[in-house]
C-alpha beads as a LAMMPS data file, in Angstrom:
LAMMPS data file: protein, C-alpha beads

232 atoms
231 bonds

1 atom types
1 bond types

-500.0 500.0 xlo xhi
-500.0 500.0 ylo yhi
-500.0 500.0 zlo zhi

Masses

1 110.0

Atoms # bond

1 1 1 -9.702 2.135 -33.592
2 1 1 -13.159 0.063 -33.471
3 1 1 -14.946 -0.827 -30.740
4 1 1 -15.978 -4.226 -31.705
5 1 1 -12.229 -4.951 -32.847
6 1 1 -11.669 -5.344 -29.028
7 1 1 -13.080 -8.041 -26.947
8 1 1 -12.051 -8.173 -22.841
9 1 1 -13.624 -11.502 -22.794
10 1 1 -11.834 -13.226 -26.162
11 1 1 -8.085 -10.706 -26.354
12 1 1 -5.329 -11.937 -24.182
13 1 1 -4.227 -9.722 -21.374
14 1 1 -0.802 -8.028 -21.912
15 1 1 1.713 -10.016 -20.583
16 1 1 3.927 -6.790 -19.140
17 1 1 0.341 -5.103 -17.188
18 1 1 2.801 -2.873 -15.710
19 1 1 4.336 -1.523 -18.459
20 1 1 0.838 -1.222 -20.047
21 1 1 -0.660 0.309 -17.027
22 1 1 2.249 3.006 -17.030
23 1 1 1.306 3.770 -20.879
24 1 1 -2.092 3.470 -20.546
25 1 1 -1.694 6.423 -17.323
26 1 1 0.111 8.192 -19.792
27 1 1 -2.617 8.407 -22.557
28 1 1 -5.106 9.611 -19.556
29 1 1 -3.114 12.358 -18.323
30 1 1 -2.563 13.554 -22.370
31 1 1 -6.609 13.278 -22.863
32 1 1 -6.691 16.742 -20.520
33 1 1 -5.344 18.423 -23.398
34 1 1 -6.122 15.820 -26.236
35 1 1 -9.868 15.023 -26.228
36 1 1 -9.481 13.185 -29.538
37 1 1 -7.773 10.043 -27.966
38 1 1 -10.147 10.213 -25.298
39 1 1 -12.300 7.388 -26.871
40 1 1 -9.022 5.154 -28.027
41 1 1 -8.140 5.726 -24.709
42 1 1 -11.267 4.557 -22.748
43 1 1 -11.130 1.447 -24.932
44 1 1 -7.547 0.772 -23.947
45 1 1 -7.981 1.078 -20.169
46 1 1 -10.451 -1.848 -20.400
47 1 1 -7.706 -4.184 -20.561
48 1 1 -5.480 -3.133 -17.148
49 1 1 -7.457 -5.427 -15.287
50 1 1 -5.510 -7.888 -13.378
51 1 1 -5.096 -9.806 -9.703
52 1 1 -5.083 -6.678 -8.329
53 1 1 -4.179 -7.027 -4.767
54 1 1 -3.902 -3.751 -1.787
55 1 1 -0.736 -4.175 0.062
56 1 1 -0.119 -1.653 2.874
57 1 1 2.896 -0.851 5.383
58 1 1 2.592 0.357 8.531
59 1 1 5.340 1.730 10.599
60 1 1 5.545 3.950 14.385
61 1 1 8.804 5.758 15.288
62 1 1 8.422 5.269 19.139
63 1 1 8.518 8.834 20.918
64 1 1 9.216 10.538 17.707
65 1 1 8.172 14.114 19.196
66 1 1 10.866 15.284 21.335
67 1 1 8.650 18.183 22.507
68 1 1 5.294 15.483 23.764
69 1 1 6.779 12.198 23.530
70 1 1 4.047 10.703 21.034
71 1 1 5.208 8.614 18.267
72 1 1 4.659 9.599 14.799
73 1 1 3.681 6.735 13.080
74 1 1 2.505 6.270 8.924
75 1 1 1.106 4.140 6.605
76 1 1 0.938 3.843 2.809
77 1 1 -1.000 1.617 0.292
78 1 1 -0.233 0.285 -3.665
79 1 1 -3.060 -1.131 -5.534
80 1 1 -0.494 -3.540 -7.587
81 1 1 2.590 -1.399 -8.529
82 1 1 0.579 1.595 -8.074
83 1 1 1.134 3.910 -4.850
84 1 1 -2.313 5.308 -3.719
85 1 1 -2.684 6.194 -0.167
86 1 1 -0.166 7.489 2.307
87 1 1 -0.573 9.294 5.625
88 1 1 1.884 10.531 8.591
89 1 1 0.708 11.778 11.659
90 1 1 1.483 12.102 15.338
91 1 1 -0.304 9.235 17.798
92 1 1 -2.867 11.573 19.885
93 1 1 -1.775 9.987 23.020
94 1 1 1.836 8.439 24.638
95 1 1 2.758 5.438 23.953
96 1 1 4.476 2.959 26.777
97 1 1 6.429 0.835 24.915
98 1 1 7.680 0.434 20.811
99 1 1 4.969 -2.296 20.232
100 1 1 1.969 -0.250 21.912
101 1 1 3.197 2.666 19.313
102 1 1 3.521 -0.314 16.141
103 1 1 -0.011 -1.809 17.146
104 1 1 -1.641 2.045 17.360
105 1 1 -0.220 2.261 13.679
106 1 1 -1.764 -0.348 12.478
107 1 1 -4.998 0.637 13.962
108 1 1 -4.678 3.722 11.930
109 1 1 -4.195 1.787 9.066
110 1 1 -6.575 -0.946 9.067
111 1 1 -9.966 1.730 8.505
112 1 1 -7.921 3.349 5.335
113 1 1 -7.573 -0.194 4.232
114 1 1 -10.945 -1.466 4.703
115 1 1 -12.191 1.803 2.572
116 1 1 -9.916 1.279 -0.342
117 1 1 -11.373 -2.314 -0.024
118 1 1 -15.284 -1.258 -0.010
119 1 1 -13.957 1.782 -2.969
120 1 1 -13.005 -0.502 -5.141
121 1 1 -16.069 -3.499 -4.560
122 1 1 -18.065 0.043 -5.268
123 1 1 -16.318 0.870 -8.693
124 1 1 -17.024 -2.638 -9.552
125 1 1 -13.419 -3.493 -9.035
126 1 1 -12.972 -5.992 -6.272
127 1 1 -9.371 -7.640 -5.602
128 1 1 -9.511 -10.970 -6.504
129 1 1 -6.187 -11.362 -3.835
130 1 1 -6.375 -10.713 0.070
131 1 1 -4.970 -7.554 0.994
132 1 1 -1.969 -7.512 3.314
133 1 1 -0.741 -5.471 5.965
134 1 1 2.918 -5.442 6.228
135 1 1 4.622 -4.597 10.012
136 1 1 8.356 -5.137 10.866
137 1 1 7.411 -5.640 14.627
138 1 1 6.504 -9.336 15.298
139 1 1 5.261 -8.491 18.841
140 1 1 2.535 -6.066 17.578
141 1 1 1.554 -9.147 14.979
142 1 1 1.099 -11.018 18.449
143 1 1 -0.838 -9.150 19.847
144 1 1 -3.577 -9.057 16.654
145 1 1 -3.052 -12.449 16.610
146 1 1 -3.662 -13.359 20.159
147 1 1 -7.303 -13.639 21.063
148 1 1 -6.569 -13.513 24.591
149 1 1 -6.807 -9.982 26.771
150 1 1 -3.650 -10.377 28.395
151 1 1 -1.669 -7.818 31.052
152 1 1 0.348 -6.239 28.132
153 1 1 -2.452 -5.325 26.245
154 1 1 -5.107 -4.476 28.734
155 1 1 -4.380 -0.700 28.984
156 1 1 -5.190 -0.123 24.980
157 1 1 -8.205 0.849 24.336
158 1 1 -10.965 -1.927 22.751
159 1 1 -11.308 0.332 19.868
160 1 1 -7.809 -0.092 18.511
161 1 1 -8.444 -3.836 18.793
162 1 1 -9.939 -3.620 15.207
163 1 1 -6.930 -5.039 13.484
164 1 1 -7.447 -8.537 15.622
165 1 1 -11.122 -8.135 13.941
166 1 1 -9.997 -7.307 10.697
167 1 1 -8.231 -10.497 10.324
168 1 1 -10.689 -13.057 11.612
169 1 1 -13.124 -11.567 9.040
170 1 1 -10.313 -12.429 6.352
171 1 1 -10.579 -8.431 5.331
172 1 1 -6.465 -9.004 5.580
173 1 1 -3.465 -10.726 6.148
174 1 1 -0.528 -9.335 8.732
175 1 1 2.742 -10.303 7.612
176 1 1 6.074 -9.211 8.712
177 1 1 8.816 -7.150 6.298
178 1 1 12.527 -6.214 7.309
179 1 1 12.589 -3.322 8.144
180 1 1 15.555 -2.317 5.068
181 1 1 11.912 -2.804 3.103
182 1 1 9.733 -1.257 5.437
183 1 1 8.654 1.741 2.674
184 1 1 6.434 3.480 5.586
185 1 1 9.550 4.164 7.372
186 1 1 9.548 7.225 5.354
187 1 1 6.867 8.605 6.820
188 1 1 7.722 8.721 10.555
189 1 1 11.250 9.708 10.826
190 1 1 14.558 11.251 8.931
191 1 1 16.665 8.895 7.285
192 1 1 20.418 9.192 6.002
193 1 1 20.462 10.096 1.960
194 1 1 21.479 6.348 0.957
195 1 1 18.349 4.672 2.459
196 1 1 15.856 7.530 1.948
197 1 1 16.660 7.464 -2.059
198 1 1 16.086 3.831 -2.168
199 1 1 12.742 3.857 -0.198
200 1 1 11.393 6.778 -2.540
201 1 1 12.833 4.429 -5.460
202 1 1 10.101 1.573 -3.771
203 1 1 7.614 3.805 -3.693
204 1 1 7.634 4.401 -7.394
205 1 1 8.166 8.073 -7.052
206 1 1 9.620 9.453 -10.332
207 1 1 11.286 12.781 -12.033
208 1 1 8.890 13.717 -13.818
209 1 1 11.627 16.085 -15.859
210 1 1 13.494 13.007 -16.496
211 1 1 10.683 9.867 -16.875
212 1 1 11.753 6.367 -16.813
213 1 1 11.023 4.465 -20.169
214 1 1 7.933 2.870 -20.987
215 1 1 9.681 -0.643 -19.805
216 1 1 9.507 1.300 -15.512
217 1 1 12.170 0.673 -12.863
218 1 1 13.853 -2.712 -12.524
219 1 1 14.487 -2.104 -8.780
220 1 1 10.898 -1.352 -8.118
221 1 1 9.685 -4.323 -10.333
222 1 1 12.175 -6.625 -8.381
223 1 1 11.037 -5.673 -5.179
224 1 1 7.558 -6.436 -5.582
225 1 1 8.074 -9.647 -6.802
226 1 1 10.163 -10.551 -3.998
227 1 1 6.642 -9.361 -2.127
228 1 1 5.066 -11.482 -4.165
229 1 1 7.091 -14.334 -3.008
230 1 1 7.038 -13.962 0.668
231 1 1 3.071 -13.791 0.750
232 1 1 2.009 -16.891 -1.458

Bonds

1 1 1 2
2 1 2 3
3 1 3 4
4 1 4 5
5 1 5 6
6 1 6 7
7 1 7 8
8 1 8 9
9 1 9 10
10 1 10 11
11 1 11 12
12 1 12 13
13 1 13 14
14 1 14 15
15 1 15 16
16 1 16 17
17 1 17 18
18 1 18 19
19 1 19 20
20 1 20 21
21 1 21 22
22 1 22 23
23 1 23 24
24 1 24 25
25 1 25 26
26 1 26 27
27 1 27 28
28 1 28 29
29 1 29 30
30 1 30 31
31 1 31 32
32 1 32 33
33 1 33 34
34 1 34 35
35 1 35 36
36 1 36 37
37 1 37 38
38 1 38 39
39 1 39 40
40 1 40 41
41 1 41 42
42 1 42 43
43 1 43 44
44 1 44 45
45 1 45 46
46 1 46 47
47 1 47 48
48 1 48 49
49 1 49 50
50 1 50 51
51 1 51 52
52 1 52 53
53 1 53 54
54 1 54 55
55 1 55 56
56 1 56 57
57 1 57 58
58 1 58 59
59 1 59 60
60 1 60 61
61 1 61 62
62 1 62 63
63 1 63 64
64 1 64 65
65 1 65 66
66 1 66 67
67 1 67 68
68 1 68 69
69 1 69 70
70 1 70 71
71 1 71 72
72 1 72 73
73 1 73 74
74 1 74 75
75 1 75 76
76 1 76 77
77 1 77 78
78 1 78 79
79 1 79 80
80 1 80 81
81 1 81 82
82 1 82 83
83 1 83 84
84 1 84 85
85 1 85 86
86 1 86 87
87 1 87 88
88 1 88 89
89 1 89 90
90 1 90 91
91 1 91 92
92 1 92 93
93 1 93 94
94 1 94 95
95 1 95 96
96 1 96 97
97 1 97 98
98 1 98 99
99 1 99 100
100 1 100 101
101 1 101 102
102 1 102 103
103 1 103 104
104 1 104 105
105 1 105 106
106 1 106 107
107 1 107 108
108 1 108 109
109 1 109 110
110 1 110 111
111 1 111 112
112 1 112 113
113 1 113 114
114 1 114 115
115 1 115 116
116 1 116 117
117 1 117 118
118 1 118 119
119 1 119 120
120 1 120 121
121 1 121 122
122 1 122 123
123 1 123 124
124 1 124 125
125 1 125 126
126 1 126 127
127 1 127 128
128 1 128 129
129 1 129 130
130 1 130 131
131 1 131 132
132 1 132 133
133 1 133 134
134 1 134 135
135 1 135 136
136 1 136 137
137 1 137 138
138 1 138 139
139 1 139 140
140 1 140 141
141 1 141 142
142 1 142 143
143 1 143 144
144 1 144 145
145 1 145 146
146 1 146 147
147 1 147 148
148 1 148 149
149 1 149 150
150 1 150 151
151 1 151 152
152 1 152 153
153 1 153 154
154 1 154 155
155 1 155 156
156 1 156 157
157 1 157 158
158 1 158 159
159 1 159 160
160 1 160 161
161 1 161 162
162 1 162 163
163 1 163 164
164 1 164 165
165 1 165 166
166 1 166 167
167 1 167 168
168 1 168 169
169 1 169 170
170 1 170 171
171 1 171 172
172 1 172 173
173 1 173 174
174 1 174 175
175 1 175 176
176 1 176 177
177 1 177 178
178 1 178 179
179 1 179 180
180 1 180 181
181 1 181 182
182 1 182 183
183 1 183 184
184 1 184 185
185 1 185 186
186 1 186 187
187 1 187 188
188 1 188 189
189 1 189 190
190 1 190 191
191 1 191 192
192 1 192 193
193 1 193 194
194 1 194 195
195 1 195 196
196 1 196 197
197 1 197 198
198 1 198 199
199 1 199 200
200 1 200 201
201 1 201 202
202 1 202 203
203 1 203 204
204 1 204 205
205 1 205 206
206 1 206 207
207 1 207 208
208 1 208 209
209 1 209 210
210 1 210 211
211 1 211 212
212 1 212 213
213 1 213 214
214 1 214 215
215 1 215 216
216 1 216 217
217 1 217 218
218 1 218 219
219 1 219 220
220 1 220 221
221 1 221 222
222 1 222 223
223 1 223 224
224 1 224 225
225 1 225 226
226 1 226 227
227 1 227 228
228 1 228 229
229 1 229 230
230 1 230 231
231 1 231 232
C-alpha cells in the first residue's frame, strides 16, 4: 500500500464507518504483535473520521446504600458507537428526594463530559455534533433548565449548578431517555438477568472468545439510530 494512492480529501468515506471502525480497531490491536502492518494501518485509520458526536447517560438509584442512605449514581459516555468512559460511585452526601439524587448525577457527569470535549478539540478531533446528556428524570431536566433559584432547589449547593451552565454555553444538550434505554442504569443498581443482558448488549460489550462478525450487532446498531432519531 502507497501513501499517495490515498487521499482523505478526494476518497469517499466508507459508507458502513462502523463496520470499518470495528476492522480498523482490529488491525491496531494486531500491530502489538505485527509491526509490519503498522504503516498500512496508520494509513487506514485516516479515514474513520466522521460526525462524531459524545452522548452520555446519567442515572442515580435514590438511597442505594442501605448501610448510609446515599444514592449510588453512574454515568457512561460513547464517542459514536464507541463506549469510552464509565464511572459508578456513591453520592458523598444524602440525598432528600429522587430528583436531588438524578440532578447530583448529572453534576458528576457534566466535568467528565466537558474533558472528553476539550480531549478531543486537543487531539485535533473536535465533534462536529453537540454532545448530549441523556436523563430519564424530567424533573432534574427542570431544574437545569430553570434559571430561577426556587425553594426546591435552594438547599443544593451552587457548585452542582454547573449543568444549568453547561447548557447555556451550548457545551450540551439534556434530553430525556426511557428508562428500558437508560444504559447507566447498570451502573447504580442490580438488575434481573433479562434486562441486565440487554443493557450490556447497548453498551457494545462483547465475548471476546466468541467475536461478532465484521458486519457488529444489529441490536446495538438499531438502538443508536433510534438515538439518532430522537435528538435531530
Amino acid at each position: 500500500m502507497r501513501a499517495q494512492e490515498m487521499d482523505v480529501k478526494n476518497d469517499k468515506p466508507e459508507a458502513n464507518i462502523g463496520a470499518y471502525r470495528r476492522l480498523v480497531g482490529r488491525l491496531l490491536y494486531l500491530t502489538t504483535t505485527r509491526p509490519d502492518i503498522a504503516h498500512a494501518t496508520q494509513q487506514l485509520s485516516q479515514f474513520m473520521n466522521s460526525d462524531l458526536q459524545i452522548l452520555g447517560f446519567s442515572d442515580a438509584d435514590w438511597g442505594g446504600c442501605l448501610d448510609t442512605r446515599r444514592s449510588i449514581y453512574g454515568y457512561c459516555f460513547f464517542l459514536g458507537h464507541s463506549f469510552i468512559s464509565w464511572k459508578s460511585k456513591k453520592q458523598t452526601t444524602v440525598s432528600c428526594s429522587s430528583v436531588e439524587a438524578e440532578y447530583r448525577a448529572l453534576a458528576a457527569a457534566t466535568p467528565e463530559l466537558q474533558w472528553l470535549s476539550y480531549m478531543l478539540r486537543d487531539l485535533a478531533q473536535p465533534c462536529i455534533r453537540q454532545a448530549v446528556l441523556y436523563c430519564d428524570s424530567q424533573s432534574a431536566m427542570h431544574i437545569a433548565a430553570n434559571p430561577v433559584f426556587h425553594e426546591r432547589t435552594k438547599h443544593l449547593d451552587i457548585d452542582f449548578h454547573i449543568v444549568r451552565l453547561k447548557v447555556q454555553e451550548g457545551l450540551m444538550r439534556l434530553l430525556q431517555v426511557p428508562s428500558a434505554s437508560q444504559v447507566a442504569d447498570i451502573f447504580n443498581k442490580a438488575s434481573h438477568s433479562r434486562p441486565f443482558h440487554a443493557l450490556v448488549v447497548k453498551l457494545g460489550l462483547l465475548d471476546i472468545f466468541h467475536p461478532p462478525a465484521c458486519g457488529g450487532d444489529k441490536k446495538l446498531t438499531n438502538w443508536f439510530h433510534k438515538l439518532s432519531l430522537s435528538i435531530w
